[in-house]
Every structure is written in structure tokens, then in C-alpha cells.
TIRO-2110 file (N, C-alpha, C; in Angstrom, 1 decimal):
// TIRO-2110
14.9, -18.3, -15.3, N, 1, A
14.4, -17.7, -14.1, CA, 1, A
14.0, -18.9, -13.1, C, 1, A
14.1, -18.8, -12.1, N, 2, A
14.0, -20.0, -11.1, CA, 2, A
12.4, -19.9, -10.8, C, 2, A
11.5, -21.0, -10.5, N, 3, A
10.6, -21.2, -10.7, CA, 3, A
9.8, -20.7, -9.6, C, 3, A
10.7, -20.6, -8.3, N, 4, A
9.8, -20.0, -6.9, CA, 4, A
9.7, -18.1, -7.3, C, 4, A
10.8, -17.9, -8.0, N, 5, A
10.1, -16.4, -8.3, CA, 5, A
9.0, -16.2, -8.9, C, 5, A
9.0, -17.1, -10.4, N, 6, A
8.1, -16.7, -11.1, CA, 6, A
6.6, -17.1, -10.6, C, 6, A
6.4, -17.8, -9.9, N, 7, A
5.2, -18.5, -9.1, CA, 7, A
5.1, -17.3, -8.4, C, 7, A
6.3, -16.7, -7.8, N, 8, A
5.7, -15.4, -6.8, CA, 8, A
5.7, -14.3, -7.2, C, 8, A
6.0, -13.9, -8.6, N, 9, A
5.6, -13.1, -9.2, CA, 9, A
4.4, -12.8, -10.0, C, 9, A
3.4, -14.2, -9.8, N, 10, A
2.4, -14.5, -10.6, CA, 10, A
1.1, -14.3, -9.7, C, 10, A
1.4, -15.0, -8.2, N, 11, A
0.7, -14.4, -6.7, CA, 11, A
0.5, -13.5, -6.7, C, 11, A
1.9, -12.5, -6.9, N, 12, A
1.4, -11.1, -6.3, CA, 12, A
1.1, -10.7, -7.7, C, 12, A
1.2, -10.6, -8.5, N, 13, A
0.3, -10.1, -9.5, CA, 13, A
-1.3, -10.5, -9.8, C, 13, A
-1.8, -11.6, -9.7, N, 14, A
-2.9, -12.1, -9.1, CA, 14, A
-3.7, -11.1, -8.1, C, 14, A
-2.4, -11.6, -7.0, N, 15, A
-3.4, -10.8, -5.9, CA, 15, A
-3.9, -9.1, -6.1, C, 15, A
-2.6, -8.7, -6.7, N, 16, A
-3.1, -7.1, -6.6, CA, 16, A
-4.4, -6.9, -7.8, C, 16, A
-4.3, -7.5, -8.2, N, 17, A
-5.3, -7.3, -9.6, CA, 17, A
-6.6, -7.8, -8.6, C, 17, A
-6.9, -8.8, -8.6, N, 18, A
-8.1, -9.6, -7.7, CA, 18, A
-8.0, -8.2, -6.4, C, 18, A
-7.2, -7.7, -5.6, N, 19, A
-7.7, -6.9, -4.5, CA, 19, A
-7.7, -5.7, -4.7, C, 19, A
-7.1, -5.3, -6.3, N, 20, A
-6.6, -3.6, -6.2, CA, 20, A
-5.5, -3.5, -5.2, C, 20, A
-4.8, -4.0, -4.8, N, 21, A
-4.0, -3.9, -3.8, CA, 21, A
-2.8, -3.0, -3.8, C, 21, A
-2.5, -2.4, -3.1, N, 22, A
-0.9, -1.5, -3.1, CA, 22, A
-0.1, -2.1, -3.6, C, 22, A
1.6, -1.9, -3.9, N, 23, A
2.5, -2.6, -3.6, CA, 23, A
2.7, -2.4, -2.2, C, 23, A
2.4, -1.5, -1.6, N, 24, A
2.8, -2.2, 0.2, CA, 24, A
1.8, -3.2, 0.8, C, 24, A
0.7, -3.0, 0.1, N, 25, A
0.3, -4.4, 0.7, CA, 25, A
0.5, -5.5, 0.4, C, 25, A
0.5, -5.3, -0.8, N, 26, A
1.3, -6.8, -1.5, CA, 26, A
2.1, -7.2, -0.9, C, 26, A
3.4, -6.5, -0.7, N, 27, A
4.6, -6.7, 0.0, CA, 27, A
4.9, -7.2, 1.0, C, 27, A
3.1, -6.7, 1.8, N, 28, A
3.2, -7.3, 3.8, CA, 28, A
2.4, -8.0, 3.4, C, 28, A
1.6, -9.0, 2.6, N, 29, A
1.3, -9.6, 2.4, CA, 29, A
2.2, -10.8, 2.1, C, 29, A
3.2, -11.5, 1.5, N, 30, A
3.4, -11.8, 0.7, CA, 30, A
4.9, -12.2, 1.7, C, 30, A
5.2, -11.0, 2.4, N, 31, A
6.2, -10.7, 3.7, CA, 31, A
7.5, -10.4, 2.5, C, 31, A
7.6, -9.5, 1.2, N, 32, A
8.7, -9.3, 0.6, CA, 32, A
8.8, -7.9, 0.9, C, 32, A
10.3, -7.2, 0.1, N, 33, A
10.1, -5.5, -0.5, CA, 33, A
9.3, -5.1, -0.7, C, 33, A
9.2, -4.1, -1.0, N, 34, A
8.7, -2.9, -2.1, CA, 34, A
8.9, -3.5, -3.2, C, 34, A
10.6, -3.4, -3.4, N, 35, A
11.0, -3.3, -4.4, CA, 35, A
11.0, -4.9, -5.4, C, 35, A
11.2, -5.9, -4.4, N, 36, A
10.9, -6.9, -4.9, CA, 36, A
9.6, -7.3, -6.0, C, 36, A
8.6, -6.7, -4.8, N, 37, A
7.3, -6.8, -5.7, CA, 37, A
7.0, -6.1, -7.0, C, 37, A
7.3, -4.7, -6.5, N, 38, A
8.1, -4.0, -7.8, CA, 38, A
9.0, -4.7, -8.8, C, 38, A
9.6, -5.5, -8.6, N, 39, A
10.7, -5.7, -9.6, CA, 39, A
9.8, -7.0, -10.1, C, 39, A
9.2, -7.7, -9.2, N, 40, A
7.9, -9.2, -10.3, CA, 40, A
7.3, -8.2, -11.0, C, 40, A
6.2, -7.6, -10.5, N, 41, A
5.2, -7.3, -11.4, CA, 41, A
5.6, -6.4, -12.7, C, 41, A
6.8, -5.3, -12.6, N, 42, A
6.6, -4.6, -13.5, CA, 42, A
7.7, -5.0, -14.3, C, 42, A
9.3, -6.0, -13.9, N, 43, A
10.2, -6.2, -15.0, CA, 43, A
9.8, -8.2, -15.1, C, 43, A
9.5, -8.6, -14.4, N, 44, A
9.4, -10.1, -14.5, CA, 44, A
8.4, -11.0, -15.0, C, 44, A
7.6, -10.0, -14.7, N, 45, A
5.9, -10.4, -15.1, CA, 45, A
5.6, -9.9, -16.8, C, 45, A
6.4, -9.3, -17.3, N, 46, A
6.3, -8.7, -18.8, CA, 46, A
6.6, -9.3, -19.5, C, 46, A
7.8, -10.1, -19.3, N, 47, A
8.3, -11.2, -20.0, CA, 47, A
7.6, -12.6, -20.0, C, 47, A
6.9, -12.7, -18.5, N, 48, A
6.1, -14.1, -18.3, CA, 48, A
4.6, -14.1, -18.6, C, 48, A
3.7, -12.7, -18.4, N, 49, A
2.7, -13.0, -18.7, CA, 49, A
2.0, -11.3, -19.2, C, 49, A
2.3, -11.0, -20.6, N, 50, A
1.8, -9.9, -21.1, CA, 50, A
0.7, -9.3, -20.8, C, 50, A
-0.2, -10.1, -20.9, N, 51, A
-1.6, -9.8, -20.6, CA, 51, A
-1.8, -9.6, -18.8, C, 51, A
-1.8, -10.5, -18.5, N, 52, A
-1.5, -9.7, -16.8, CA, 52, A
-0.8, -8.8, -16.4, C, 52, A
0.7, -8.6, -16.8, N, 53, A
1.3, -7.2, -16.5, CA, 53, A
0.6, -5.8, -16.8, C, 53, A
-0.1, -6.3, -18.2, N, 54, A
-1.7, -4.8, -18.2, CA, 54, A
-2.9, -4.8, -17.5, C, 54, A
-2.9, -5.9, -16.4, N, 55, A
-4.0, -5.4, -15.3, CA, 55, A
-3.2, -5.2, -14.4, C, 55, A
-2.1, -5.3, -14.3, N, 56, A
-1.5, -5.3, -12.7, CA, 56, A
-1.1, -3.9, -13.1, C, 56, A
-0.9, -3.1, -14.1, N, 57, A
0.0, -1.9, -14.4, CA, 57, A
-1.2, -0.8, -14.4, C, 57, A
-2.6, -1.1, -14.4, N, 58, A
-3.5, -0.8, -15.0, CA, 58, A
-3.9, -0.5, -13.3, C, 58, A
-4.0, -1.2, -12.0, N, 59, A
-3.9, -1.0, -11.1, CA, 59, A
-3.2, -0.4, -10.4, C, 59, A
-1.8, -0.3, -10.7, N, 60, A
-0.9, 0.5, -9.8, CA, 60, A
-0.9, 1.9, -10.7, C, 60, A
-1.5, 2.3, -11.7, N, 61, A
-1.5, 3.2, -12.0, CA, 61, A
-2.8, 4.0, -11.4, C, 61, A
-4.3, 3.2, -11.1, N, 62, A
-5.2, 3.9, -10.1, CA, 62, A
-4.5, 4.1, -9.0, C, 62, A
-4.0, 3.3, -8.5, N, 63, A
-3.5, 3.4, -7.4, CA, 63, A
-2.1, 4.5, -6.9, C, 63, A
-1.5, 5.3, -8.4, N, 64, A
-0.7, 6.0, -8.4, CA, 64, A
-1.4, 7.4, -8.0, C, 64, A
-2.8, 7.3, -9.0, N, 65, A
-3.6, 8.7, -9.5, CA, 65, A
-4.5, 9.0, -8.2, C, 65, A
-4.5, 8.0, -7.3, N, 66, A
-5.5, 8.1, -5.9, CA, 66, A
-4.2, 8.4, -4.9, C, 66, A
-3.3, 8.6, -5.2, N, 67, A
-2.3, 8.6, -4.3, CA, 67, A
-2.5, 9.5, -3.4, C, 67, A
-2.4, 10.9, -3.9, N, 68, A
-2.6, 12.5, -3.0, CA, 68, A
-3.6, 11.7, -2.1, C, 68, A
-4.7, 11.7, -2.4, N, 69, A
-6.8, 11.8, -2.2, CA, 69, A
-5.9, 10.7, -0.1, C, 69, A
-5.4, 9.6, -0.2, N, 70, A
-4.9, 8.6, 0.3, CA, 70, A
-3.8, 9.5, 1.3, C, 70, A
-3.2, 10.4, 0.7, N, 71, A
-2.1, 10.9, 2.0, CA, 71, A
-3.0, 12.4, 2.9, C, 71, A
-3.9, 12.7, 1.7, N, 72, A
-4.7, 13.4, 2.4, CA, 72, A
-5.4, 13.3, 3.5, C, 72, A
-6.1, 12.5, 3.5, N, 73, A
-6.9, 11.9, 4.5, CA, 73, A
-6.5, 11.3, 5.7, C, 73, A
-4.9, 10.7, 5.1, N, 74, A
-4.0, 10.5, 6.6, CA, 74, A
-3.6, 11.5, 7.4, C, 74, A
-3.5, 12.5, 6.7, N, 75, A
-3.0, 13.3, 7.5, CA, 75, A
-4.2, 14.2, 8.2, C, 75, A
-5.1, 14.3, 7.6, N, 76, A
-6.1, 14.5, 8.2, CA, 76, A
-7.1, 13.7, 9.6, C, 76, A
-6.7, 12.4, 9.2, N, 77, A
-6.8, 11.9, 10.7, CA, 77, A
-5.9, 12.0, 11.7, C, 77, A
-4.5, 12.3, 11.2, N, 78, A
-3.9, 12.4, 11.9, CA, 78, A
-3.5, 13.6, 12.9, C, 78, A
-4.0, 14.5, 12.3, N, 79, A
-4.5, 15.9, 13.2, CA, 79, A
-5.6, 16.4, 13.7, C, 79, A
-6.8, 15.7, 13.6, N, 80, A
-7.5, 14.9, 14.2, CA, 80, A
-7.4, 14.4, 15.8, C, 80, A
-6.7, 13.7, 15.3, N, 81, A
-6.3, 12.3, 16.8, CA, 81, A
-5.3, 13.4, 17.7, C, 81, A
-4.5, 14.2, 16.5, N, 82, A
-4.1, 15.2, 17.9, CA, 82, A
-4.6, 16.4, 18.4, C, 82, A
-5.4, 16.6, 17.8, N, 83, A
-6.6, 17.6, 18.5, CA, 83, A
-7.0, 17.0, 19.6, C, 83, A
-7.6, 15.6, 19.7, N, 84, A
-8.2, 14.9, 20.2, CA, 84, A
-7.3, 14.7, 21.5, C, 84, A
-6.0, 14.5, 21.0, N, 85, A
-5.3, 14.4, 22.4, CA, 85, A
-4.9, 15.4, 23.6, C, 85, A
-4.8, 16.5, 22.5, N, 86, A
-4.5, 17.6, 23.3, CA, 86, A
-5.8, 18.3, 23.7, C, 86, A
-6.9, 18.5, 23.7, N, 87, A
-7.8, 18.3, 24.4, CA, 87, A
-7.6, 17.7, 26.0, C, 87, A
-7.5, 16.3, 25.4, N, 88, A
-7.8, 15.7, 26.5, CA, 88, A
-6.8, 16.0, 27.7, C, 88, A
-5.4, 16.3, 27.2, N, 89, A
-4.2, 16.5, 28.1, CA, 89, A
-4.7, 18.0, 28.8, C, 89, A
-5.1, 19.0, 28.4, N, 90, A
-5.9, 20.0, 28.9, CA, 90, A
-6.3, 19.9, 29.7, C, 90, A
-7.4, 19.5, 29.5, N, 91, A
-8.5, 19.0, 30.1, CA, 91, A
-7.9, 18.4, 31.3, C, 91, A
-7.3, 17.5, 31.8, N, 92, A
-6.7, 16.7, 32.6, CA, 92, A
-5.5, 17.7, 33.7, C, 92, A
-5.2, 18.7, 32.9, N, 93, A
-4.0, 19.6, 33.6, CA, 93, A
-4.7, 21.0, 34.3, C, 93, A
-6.0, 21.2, 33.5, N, 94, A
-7.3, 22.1, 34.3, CA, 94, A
-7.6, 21.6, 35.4, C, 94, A
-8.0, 20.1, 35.3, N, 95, A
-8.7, 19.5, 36.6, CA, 95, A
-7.8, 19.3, 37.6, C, 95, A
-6.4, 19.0, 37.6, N, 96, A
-5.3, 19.0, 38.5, CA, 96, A
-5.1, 19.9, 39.2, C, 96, A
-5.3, 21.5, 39.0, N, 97, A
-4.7, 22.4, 39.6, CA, 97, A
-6.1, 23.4, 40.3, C, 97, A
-7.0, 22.8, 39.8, N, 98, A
-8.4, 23.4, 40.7, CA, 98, A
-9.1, 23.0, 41.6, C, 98, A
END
């Protein structure tokens, strides 16, 4: 295995463990895939470093089980902010015609 992968497969396995980190943020971190990071930590990193692949798997597994809680909440700001807008566009189309 060439040595700049396994160094960057050791980074982002590091990193996510030390931040809890996603793999998306790993990934924009890092400036790789998904899948890349996906493919260090869970098939490249098992063979290079056992013991770390069970915190980093041990993470993306919180991070699997918090997943709903995480799109919930998006979407809840995100209808939100369009409440918020459409209000305001109201509001603005009231005051034009009176």
C-alpha cells in the first residue's frame, strides 16, 4: 500500500475519533470523498491498525444511531427559516398595495 494513503488513512481516522467527526466532515476536511474516507477507515485501516479501526467504527456507529435526531432538526430549521420568509414576503406585498 503506498505510504501517502496509509498516513491518510491514519489522519482521518485520528481525526474522527479525537472530533467524533462525520465522514462528511472528514471528507471536507481532509478535501477527499465520502467514499474514500469510507474506504481508509473501514477496509484500510483494519488491516493497518486493529485497535483504531474499533474507535473509529465505534464513532461512525454513534454517529449512524444520532443520524434521524440530526436530519430532524434540519429540517426543522429549515421550515422555520421558511416561515420566516414567507412572513416577511407578506408582510412586504401588504405594505405595497395600501
Amino acid at each position: 500500500m503506498n505510504e501517502a494513503v496509509i498516513d491518510r488513512a491514519t489522519s482521518i481516522a485520528n481525526y474522527i475519533v479525537k472530533s467524533k467527526a462525520t465522514v462528511r466532515k472528514a471528507a471536507q476536511k481532509f478535501s477527499v470523498s465520502k467514499s474514500t474516507v469510507h474506504k481508509d477507515v473501514s477496509e484500510r485501516l483494519k488491516k493497518l491498525d486493529p485497535k483504531l479501526y474499533a474507535n473509529v467504527k465505534n464513532v461512525l456507529n454513534l454517529n449512524k444511531s444520532q443520524r434521524h435526531i440530526r436530519g430532524g432538526d434540519a429540517t426543522k430549521r429549515k421550515f422555520k427559516q421558511m416561515k420566516y420568509i414567507n412572513k416577511k414576503i407578506e408582510k412586504h406585498q401588504d405594505c405595497k398595495f395600501k
